[in-house]
N, C-alpha and C positions, 0 to 999 in steps of 0.2 A: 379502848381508851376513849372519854366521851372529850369530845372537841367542841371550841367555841369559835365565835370569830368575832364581828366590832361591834361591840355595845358602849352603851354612854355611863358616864358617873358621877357620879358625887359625892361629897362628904357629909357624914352626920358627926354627932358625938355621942358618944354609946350612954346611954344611963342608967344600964345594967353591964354586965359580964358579960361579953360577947363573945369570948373566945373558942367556946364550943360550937358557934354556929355559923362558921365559915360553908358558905355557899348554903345557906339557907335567908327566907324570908325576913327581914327587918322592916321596923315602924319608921317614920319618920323622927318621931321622939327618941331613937337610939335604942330602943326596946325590941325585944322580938314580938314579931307581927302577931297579933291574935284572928286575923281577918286579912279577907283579899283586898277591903276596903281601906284598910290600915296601913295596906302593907307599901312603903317606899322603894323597895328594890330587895335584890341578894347581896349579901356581904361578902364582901372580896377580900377584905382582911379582919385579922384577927386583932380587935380592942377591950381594954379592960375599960372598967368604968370611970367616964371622963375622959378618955381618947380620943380621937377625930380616927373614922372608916370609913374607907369606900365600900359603897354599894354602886352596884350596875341596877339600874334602872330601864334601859332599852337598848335592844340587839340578840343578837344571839348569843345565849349564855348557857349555864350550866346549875344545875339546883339537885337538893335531896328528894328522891321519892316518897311521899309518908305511906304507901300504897303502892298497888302495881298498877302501870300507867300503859296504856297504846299507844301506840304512834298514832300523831293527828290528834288528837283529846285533847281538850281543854284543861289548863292546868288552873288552879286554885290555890291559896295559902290553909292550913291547918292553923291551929290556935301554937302549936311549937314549932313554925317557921316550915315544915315539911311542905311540899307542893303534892297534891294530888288530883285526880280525875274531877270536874264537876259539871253541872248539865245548866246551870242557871247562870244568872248575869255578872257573877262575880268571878271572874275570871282575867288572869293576868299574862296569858301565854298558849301556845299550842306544843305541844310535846314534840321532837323531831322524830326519835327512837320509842321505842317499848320498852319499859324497865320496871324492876322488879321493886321490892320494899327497901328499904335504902342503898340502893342504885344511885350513884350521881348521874343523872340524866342528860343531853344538852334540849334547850327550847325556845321557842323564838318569844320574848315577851315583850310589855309594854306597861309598865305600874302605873302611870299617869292617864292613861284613858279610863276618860269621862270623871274623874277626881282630879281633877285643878282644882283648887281652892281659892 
């Protein structure tokens, strides 16, 4: 059972279909995130387009593997909200556990560093 514990949130308004992508990657535009640079948080609930959803944006959370991930690895957003391993500066989190390809994972993340706008 992957476990979480206190992260922060927020609402967006979805401006797609979001319903399939509970505890994956979201944009701030209410879109699924294409980039780590895009990406606003995971979505914690499920909205149809034109909804208000929370996304957790900082804390300890929980996300889709798009990939098999190591404990300690840097995690990333995929262009379809999946998180996985990457070695470069985009990066939103560190993996707690090692998980497999769509594994729900927990991670400790942060979407807002060094993207304020």
């Amino acid at each position: 059972m992957t476990t979480e514990n206190k992260y922060d949130v927020m609402t967006i308004v979805a401006s797609q279909d979001l319903t399939g992508h509970l505890f994956k990657a979201v944009a701030r535009n209410g879109g699924v995130a294409p980039t780590s640079a895009l990406a606003a948080g995971i979505l914690r609930t499920k909205a149809y387009t034109g909804d208000h959803a929370t996304v957790a944006y900082k804390g300890e959370m929980k996300a889709y593997a798009g990939a098999a991930i190591a404990s300690g690895s840097l995690v990333g957003v995929t262009a379809s909200g999946f998180l996985i391993t990457v070695t470069g500066s985009e990066y939103v989190g560190v993996c707690l556990t090692s998980a497999g390809s769509g594994d729900i994972f927990p991670f400790v993340g942060d979407f807002n560093m060094g993207k304020i706008a």
